[in-house]
C-alpha positions as CSV (number, residue, x, y, z in Angstrom):
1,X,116.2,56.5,-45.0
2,X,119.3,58.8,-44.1
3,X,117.9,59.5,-40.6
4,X,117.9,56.0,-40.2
5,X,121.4,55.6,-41.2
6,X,122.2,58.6,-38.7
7,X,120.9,56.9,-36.0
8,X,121.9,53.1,-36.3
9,X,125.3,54.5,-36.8
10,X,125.1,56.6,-33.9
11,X,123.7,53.7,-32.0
12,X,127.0,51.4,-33.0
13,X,128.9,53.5,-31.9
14,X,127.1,54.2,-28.5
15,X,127.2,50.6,-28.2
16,X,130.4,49.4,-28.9
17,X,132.4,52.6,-27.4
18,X,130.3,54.6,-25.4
19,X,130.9,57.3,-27.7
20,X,128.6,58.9,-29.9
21,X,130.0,59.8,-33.8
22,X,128.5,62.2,-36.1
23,X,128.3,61.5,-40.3
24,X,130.7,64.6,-40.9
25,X,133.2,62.9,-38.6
26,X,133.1,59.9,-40.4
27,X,133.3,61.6,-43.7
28,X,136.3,63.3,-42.8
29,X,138.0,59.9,-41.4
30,X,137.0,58.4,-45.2
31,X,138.4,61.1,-47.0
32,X,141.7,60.8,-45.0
33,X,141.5,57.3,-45.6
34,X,140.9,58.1,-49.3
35,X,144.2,60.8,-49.5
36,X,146.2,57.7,-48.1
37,X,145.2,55.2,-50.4
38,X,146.0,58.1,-53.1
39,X,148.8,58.7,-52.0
40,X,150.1,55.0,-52.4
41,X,150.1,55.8,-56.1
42,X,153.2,57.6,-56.2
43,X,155.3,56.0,-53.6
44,X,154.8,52.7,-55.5
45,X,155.9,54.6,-58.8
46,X,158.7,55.9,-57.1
47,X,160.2,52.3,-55.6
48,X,159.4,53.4,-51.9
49,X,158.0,50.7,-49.1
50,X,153.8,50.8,-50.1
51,X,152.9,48.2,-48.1
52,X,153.1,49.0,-44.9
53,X,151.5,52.0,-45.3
54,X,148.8,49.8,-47.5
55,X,148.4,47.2,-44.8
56,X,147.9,50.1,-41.9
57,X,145.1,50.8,-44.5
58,X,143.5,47.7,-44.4
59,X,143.5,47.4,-40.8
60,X,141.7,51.0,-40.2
61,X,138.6,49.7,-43.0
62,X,138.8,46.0,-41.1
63,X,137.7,48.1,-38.1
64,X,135.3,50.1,-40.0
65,X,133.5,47.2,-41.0
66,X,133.2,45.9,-37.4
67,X,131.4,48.9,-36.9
68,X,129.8,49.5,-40.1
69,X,128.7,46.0,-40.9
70,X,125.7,47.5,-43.5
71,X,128.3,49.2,-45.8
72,X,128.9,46.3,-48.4
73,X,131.1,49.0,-49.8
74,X,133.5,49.1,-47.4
75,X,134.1,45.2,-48.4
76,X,134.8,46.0,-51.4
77,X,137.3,48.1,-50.6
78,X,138.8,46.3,-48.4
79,X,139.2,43.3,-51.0
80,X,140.0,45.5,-53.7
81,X,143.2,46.8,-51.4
82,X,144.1,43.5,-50.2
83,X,144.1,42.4,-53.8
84,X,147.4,45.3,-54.3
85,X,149.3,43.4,-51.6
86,X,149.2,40.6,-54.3
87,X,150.5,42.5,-56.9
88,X,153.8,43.1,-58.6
89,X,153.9,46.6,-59.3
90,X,156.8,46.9,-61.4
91,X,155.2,44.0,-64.0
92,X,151.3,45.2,-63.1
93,X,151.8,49.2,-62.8
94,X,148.7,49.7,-64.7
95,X,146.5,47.4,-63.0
96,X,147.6,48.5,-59.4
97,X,147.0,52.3,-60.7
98,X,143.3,52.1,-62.2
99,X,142.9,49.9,-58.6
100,X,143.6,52.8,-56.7
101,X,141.8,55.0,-58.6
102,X,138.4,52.8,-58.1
103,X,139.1,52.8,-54.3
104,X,139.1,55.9,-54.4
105,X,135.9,56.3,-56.1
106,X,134.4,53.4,-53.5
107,X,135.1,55.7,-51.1
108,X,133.1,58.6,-52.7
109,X,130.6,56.4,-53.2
110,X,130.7,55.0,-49.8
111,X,130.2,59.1,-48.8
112,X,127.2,60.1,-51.1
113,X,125.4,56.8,-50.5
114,X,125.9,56.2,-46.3
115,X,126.3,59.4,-45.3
């Protein structure tokens, strides 16, 4: 079953780019991804501008799932983030942090089951 995911992924991105990706490429982009997304925990605790940051986010797993179209994961994820932008922080603190933590944990999920 893995090979198969090996090779329809490599084949999308043949396809689409021209390129050819390997699975510990990916994994690395999602656990970049996965730092940022941690890292929105703090900025929101500490009144900085998360959003932006959050919607650049959204936009880079939006892609993904052009790409990835299998991963129902990654829609989750996305949903899950979008969900954030909805959110007041200051009167939902908790809510927005155990979010972040389960995207988080989407994302290591995503990992050990895709890739």
């Amino acid at each position: 079953m893995l090979e198969s995911w090996t090779h329809l992924i490599n084949v999308i991105m043949i396809s689409v780019y021209n390129i050819e990706v390997d699975n510990d490429t990916i994994c690395r982009n999602l656990k970049r991804i996965q730092s940022q997304i941690f890292k929105l925990l703090p900025m929101a605790e500490e009144g900085q501008d998360y959003k932006k940051p959050l919607e650049t986010i959204v936009l880079e797993l939006l892609g993904m799932q052009k790409l990835f179209d299998d991963i129902d994961l990654l829609l989750s994820l996305i949903c899950k983030l979008n969900g954030l932008m909805e959110l007041n922080v200051e009167k939902e603190f908790l809510l927005y942090r155990r979010t972040i933590f389960e995207c988080c944990g989407l994302i290591d999920k995503i990992i050990k089951t895709c890739f």
